[in-house]
CHARMM internal coordinates of N, CA and C (Angstrom, degrees):
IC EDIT
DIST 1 N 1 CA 1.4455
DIST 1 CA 1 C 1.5307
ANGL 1 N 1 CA 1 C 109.36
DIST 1 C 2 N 1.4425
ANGL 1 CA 1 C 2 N 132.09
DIHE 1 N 1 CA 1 C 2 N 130.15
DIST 2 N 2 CA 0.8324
ANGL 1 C 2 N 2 CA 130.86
DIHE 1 CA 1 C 2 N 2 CA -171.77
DIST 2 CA 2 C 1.5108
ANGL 2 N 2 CA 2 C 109.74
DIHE 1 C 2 N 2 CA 2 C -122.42
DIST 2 C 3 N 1.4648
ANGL 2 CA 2 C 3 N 117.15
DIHE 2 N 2 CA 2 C 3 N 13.38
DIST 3 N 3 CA 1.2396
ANGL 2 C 3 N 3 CA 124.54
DIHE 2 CA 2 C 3 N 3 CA 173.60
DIST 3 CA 3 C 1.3939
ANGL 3 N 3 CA 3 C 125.73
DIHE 2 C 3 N 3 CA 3 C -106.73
DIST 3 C 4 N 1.8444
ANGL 3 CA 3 C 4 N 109.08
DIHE 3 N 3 CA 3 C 4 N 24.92
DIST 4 N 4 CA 1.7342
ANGL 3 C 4 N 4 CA 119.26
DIHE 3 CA 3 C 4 N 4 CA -145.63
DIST 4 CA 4 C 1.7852
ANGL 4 N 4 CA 4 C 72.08
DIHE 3 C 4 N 4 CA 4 C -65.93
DIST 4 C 5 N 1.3261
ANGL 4 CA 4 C 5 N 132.73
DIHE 4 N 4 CA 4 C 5 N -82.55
DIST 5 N 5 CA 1.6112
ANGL 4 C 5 N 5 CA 104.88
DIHE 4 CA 4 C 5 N 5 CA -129.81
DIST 5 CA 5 C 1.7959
ANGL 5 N 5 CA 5 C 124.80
DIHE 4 C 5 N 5 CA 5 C -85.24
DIST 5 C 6 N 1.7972
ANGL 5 CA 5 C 6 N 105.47
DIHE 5 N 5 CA 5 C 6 N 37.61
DIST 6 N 6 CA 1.5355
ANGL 5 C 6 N 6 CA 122.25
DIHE 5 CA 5 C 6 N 6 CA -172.26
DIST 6 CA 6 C 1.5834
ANGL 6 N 6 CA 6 C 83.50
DIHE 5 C 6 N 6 CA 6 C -60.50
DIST 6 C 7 N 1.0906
ANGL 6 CA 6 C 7 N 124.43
DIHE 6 N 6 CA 6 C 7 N -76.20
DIST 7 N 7 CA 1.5631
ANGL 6 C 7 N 7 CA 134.47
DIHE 6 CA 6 C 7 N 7 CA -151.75
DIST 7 CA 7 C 1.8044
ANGL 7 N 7 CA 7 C 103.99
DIHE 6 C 7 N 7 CA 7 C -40.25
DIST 7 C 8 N 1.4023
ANGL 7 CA 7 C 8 N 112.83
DIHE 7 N 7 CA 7 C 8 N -49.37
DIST 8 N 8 CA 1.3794
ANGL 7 C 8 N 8 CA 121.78
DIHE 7 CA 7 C 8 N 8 CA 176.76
DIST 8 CA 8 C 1.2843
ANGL 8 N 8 CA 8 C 110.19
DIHE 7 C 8 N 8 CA 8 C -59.70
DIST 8 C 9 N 1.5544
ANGL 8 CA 8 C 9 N 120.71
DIHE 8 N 8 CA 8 C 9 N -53.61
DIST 9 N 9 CA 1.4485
ANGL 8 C 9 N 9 CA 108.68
DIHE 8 CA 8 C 9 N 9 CA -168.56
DIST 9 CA 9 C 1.9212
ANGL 9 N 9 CA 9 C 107.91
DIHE 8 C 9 N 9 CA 9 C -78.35
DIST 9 C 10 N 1.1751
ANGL 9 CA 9 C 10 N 116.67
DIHE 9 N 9 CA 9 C 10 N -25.02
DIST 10 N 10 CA 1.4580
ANGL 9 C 10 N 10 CA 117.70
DIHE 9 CA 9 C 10 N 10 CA -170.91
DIST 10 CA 10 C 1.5491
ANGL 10 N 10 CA 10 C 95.09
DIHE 9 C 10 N 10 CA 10 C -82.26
DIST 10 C 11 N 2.1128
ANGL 10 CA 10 C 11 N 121.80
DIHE 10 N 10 CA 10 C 11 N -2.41
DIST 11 N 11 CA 1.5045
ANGL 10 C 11 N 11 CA 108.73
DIHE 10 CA 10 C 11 N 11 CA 172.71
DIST 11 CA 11 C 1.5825
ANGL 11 N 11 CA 11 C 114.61
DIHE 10 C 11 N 11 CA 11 C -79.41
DIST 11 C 12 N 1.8848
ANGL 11 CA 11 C 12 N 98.06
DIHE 11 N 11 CA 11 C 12 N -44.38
DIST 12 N 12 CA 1.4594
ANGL 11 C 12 N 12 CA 113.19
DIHE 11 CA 11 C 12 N 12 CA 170.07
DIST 12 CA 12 C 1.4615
ANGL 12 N 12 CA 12 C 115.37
DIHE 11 C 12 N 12 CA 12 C -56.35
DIST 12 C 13 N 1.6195
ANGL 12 CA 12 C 13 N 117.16
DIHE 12 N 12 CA 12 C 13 N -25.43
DIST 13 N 13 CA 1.5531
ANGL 12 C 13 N 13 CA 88.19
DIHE 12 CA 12 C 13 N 13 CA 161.00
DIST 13 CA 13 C 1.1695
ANGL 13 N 13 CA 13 C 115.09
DIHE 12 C 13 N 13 CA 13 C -84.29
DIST 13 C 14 N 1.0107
ANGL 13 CA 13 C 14 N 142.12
DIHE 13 N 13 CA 13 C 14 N -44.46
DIST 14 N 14 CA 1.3119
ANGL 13 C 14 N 14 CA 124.58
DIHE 13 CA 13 C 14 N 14 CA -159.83
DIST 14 CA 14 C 1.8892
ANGL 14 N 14 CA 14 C 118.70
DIHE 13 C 14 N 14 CA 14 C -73.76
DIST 14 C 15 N 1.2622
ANGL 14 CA 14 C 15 N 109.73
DIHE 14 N 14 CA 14 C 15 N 0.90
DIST 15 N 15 CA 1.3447
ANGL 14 C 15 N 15 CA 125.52
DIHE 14 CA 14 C 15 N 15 CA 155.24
DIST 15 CA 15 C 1.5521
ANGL 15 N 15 CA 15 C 113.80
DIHE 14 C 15 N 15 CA 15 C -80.50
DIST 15 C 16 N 1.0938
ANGL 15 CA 15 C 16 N 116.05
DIHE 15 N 15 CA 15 C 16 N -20.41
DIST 16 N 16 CA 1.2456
ANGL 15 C 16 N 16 CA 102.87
DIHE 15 CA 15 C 16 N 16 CA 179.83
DIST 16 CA 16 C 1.4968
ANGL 16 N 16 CA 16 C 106.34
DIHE 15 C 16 N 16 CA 16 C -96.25
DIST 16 C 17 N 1.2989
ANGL 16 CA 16 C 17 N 122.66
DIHE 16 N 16 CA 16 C 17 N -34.31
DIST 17 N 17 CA 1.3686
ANGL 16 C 17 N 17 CA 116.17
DIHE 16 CA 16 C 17 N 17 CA 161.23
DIST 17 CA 17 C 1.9231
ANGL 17 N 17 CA 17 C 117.23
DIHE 16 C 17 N 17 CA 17 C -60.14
DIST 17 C 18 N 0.7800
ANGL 17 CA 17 C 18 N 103.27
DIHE 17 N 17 CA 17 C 18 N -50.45
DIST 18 N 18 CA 1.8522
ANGL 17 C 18 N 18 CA 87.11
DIHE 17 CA 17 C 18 N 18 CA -177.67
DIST 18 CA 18 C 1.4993
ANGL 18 N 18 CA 18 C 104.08
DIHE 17 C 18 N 18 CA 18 C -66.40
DIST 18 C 19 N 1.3940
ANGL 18 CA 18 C 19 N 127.88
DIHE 18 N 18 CA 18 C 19 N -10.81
DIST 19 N 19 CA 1.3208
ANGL 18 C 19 N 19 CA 119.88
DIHE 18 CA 18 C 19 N 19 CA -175.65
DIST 19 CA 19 C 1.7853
ANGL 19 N 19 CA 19 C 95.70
DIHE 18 C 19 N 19 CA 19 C -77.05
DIST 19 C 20 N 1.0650
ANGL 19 CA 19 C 20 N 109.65
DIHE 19 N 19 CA 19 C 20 N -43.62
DIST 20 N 20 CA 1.5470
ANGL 19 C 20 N 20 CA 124.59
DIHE 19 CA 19 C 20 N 20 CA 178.59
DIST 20 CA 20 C 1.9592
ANGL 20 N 20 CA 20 C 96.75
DIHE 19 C 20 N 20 CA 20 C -53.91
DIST 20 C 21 N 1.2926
ANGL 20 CA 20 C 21 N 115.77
DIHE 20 N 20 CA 20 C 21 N -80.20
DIST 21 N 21 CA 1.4921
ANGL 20 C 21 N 21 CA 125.55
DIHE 20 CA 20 C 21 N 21 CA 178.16
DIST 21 CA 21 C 1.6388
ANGL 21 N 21 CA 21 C 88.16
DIHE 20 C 21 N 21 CA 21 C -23.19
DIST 21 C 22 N 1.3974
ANGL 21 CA 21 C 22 N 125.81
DIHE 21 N 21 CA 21 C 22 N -76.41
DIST 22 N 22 CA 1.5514
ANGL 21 C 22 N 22 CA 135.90
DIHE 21 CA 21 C 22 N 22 CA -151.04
DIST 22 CA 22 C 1.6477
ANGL 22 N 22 CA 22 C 97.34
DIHE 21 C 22 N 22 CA 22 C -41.66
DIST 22 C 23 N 1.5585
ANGL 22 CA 22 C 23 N 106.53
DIHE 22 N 22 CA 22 C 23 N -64.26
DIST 23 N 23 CA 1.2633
ANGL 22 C 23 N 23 CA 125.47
DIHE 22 CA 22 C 23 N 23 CA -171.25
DIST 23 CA 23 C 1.9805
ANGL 23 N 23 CA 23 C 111.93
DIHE 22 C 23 N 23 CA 23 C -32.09
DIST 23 C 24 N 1.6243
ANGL 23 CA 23 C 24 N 99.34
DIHE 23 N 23 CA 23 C 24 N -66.03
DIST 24 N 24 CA 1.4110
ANGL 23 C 24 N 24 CA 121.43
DIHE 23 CA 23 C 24 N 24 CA 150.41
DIST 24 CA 24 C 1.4733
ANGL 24 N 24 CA 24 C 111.40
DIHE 23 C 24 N 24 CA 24 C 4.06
DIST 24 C 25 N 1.3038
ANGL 24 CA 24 C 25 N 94.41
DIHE 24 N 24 CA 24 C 25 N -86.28
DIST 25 N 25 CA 1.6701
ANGL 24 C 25 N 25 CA 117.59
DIHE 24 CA 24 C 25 N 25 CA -145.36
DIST 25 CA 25 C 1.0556
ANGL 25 N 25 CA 25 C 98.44
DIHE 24 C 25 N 25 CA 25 C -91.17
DIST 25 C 26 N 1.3489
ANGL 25 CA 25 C 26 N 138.72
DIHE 25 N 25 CA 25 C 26 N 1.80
DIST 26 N 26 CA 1.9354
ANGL 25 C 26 N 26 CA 144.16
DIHE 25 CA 25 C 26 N 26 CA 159.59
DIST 26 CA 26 C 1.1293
ANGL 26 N 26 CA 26 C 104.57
DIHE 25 C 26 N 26 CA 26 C -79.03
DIST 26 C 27 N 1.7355
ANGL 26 CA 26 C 27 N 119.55
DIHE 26 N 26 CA 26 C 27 N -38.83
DIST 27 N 27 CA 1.7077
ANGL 26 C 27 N 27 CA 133.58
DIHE 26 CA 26 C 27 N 27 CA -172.54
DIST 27 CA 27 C 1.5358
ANGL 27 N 27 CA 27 C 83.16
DIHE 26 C 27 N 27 CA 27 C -63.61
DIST 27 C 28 N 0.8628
ANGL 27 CA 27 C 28 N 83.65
DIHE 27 N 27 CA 27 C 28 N -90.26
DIST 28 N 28 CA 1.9695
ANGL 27 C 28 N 28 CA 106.05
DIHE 27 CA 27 C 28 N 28 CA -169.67
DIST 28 CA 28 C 1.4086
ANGL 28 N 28 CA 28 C 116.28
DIHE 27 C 28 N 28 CA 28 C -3.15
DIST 28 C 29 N 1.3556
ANGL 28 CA 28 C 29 N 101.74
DIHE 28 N 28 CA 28 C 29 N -72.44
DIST 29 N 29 CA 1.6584
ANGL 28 C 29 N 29 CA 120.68
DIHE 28 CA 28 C 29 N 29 CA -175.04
DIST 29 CA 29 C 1.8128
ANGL 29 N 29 CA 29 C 101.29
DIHE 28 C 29 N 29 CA 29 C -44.66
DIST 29 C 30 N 1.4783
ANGL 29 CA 29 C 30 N 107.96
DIHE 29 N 29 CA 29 C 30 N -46.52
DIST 30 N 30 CA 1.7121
ANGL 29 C 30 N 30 CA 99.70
DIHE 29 CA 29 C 30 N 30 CA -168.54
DIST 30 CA 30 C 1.3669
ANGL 30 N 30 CA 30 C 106.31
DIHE 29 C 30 N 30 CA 30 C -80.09
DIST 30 C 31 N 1.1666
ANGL 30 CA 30 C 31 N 125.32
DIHE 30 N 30 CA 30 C 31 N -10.80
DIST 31 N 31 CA 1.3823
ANGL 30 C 31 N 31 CA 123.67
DIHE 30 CA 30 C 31 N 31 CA -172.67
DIST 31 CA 31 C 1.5806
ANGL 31 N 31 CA 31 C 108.46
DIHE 30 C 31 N 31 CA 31 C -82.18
DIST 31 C 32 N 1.6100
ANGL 31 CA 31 C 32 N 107.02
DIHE 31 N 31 CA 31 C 32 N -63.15
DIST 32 N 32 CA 1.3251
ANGL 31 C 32 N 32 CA 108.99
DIHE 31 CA 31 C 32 N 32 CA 140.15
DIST 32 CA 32 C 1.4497
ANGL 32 N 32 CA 32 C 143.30
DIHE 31 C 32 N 32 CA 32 C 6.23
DIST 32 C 33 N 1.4239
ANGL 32 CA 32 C 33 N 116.81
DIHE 32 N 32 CA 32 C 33 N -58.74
DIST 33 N 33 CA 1.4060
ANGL 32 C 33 N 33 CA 128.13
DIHE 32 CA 32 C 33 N 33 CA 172.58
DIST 33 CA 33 C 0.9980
ANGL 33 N 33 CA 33 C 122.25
DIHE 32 C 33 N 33 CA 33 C -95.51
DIST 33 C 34 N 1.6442
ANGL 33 CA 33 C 34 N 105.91
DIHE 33 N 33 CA 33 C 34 N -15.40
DIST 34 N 34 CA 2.1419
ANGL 33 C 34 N 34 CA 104.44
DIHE 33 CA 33 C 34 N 34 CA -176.61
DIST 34 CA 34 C 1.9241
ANGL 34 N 34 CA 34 C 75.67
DIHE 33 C 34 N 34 CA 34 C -89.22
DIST 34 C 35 N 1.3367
ANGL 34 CA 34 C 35 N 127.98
DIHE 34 N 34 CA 34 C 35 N -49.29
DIST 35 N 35 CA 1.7298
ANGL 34 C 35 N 35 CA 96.58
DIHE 34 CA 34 C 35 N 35 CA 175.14
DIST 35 CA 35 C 1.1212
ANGL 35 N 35 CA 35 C 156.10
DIHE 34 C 35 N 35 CA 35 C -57.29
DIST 35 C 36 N 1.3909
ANGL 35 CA 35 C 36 N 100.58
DIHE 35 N 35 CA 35 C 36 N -10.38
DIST 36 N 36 CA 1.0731
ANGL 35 C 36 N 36 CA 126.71
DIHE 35 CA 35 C 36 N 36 CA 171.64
DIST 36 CA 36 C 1.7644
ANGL 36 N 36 CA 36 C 107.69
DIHE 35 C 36 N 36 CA 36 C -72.00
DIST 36 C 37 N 0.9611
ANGL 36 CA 36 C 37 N 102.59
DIHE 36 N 36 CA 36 C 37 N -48.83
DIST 37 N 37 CA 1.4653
ANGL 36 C 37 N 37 CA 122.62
DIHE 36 CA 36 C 37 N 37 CA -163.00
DIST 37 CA 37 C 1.5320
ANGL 37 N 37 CA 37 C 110.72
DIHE 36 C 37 N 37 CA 37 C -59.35
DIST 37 C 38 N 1.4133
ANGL 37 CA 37 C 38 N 107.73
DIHE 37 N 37 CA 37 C 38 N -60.58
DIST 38 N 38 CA 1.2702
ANGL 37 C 38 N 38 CA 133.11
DIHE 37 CA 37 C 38 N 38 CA 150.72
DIST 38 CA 38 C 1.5433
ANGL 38 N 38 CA 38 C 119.61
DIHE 37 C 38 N 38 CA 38 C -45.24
DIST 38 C 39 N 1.3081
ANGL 38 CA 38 C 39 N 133.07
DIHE 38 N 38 CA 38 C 39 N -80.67
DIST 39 N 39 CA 1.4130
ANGL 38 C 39 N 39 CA 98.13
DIHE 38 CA 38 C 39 N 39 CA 150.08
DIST 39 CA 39 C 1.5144
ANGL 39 N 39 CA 39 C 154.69
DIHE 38 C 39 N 39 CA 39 C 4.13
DIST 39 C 40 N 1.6530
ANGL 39 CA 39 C 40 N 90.80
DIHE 39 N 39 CA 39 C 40 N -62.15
DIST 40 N 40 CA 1.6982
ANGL 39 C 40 N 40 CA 98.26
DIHE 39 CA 39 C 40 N 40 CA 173.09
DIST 40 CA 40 C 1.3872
ANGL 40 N 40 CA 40 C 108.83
DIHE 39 C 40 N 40 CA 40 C -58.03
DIST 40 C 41 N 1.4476
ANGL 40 CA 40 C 41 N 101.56
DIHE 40 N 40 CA 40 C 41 N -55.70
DIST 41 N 41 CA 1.7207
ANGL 40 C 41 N 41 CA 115.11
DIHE 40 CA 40 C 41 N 41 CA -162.35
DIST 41 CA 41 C 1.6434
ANGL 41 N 41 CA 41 C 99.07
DIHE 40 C 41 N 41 CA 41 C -55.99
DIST 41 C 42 N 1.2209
ANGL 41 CA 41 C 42 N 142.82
DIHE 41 N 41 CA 41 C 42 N -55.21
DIST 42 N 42 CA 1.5700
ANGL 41 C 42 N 42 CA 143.31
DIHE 41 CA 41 C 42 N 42 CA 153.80
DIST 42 CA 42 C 1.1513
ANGL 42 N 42 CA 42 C 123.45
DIHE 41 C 42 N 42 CA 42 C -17.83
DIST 42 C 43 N 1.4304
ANGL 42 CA 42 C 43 N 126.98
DIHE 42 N 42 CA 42 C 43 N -49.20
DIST 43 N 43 CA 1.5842
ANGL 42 C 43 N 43 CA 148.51
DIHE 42 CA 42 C 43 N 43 CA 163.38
DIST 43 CA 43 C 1.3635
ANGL 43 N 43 CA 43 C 108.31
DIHE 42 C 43 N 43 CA 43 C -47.29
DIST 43 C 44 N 1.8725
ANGL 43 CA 43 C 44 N 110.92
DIHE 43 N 43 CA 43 C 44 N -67.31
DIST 44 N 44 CA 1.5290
ANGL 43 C 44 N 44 CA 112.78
DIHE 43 CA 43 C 44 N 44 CA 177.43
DIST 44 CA 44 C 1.5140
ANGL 44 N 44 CA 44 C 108.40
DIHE 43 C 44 N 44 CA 44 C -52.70
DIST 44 C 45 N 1.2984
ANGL 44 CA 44 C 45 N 120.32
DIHE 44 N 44 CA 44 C 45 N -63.86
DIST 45 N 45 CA 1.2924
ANGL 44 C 45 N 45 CA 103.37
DIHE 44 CA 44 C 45 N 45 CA 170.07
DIST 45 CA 45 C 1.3679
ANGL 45 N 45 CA 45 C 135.96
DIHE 44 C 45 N 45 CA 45 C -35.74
DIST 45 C 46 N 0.9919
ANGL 45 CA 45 C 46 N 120.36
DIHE 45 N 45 CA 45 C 46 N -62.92
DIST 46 N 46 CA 1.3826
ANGL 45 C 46 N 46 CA 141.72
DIHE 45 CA 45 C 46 N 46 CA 172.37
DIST 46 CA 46 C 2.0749
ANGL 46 N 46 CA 46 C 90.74
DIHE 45 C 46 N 46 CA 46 C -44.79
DIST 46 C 47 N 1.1440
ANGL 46 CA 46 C 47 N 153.80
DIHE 46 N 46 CA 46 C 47 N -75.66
DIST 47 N 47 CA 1.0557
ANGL 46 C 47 N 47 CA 166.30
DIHE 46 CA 46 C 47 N 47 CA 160.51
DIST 47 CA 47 C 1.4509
ANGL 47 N 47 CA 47 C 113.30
DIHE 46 C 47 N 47 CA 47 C -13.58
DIST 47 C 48 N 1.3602
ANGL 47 CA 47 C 48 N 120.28
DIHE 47 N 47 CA 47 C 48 N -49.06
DIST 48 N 48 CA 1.5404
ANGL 47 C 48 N 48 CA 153.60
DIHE 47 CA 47 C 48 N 48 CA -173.53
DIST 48 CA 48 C 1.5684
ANGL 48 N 48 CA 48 C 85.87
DIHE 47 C 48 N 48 CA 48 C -64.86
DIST 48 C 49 N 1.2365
ANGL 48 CA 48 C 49 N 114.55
DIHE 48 N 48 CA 48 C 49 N -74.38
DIST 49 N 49 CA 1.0374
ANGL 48 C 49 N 49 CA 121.95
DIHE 48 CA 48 C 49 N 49 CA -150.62
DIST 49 CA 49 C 1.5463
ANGL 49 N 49 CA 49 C 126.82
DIHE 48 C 49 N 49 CA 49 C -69.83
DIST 49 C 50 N 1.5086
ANGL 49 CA 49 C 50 N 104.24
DIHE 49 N 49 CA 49 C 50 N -33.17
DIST 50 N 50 CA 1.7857
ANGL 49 C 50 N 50 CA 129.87
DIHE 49 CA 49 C 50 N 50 CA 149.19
DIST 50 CA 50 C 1.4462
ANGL 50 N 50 CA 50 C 113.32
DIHE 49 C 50 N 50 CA 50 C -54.82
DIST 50 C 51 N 1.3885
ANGL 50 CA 50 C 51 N 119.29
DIHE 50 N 50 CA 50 C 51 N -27.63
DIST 51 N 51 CA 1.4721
ANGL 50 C 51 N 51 CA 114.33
DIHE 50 CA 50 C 51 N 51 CA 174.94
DIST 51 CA 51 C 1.4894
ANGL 51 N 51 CA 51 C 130.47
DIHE 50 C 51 N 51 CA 51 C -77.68
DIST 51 C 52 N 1.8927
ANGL 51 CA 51 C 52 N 95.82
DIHE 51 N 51 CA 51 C 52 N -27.94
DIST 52 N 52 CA 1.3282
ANGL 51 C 52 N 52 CA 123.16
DIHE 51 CA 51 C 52 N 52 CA -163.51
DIST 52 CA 52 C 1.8604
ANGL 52 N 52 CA 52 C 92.68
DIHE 51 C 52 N 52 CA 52 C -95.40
DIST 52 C 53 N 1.1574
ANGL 52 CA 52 C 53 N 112.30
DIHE 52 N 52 CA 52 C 53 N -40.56
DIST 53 N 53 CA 1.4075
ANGL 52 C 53 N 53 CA 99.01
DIHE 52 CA 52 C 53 N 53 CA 161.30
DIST 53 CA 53 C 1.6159
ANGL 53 N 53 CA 53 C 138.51
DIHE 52 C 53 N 53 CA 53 C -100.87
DIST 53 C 54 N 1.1762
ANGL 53 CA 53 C 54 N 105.09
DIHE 53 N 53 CA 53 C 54 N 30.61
DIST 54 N 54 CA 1.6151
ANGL 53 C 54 N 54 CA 108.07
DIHE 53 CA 53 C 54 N 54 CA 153.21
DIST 54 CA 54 C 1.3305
ANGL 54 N 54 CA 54 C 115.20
DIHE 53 C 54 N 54 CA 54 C -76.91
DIST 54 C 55 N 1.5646
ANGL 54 CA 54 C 55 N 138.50
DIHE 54 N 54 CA 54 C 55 N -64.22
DIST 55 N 55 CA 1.5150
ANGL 54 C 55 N 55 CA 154.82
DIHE 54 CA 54 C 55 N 55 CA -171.75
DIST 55 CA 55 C 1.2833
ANGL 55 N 55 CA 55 C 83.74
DIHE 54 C 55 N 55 CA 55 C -36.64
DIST 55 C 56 N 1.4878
ANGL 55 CA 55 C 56 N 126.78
DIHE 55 N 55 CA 55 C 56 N -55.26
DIST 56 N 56 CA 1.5063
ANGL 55 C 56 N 56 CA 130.88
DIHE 55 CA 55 C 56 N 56 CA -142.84
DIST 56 CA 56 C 1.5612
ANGL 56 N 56 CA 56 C 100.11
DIHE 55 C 56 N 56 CA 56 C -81.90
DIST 56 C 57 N 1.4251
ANGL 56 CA 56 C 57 N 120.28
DIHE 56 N 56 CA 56 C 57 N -33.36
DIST 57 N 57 CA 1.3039
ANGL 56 C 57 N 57 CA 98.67
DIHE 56 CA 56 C 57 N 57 CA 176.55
DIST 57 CA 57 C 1.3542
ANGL 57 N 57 CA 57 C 102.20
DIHE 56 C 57 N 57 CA 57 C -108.77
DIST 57 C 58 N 1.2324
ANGL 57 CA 57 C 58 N 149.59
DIHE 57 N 57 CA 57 C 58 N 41.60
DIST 58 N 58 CA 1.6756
ANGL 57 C 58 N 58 CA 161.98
DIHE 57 CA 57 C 58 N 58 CA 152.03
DIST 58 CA 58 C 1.5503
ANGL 58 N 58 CA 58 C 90.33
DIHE 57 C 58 N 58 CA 58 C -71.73
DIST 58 C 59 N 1.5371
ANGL 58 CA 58 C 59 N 132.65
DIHE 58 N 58 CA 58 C 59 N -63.40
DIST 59 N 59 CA 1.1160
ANGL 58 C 59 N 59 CA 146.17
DIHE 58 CA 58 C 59 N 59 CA -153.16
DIST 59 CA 59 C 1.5705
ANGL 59 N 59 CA 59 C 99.06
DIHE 58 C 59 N 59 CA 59 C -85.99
DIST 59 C 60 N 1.4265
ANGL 59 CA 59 C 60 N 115.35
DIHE 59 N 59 CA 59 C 60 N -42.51
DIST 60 N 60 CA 1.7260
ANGL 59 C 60 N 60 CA 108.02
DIHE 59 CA 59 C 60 N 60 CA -174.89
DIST 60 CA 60 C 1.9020
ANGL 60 N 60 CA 60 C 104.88
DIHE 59 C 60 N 60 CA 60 C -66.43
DIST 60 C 61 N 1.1810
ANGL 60 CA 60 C 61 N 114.69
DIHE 60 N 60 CA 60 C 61 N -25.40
DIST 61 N 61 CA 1.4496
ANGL 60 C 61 N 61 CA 123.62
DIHE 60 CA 60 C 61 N 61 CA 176.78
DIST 61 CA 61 C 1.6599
ANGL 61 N 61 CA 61 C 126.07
DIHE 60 C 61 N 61 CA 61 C -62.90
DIST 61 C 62 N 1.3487
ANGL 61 CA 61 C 62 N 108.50
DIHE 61 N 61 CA 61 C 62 N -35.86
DIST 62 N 62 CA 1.4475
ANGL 61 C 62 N 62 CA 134.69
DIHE 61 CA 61 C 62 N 62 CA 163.01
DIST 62 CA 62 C 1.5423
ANGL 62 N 62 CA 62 C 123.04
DIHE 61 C 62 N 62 CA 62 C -56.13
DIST 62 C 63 N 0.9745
ANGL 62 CA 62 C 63 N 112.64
DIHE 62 N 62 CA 62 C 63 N -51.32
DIST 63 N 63 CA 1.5755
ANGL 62 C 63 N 63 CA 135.49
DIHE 62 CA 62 C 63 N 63 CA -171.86
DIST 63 CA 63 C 1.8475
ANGL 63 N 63 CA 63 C 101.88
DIHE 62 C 63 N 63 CA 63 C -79.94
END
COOR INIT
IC SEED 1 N 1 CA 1 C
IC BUILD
């Protein structure tokens, strides 16, 4: 057999890929939550600002 160490090197790759996958999905997750986060804070704004302009056009309607 002249193929003894396929099994070893095709193990080290595939360790080096899930180490890569692992890497991934640690990124991911934190990125994830500051978007989330951020998001919200965009919304409140966005919310703030629909609140602050209703009164304003109640009164532009009158006039």
């Amino acid at each position: 057999m002249a193929r003894g160490n396929q099994r070893e090197k095709a193990r080290e790759k595939n360790q080096k890929k899930n180490a890569k996958q692992q890497k991934k999905k640690e990124d991911g997750g934190t990125t994830f939550k500051k978007r989330a986060e951020s998001d919200a804070e965009i919304m409140r704004q966005k919310q703030q600002k629909a609140i602050e302009k209703k009164p304003d056009e109640g009164t532009a309607a009158k006039q």
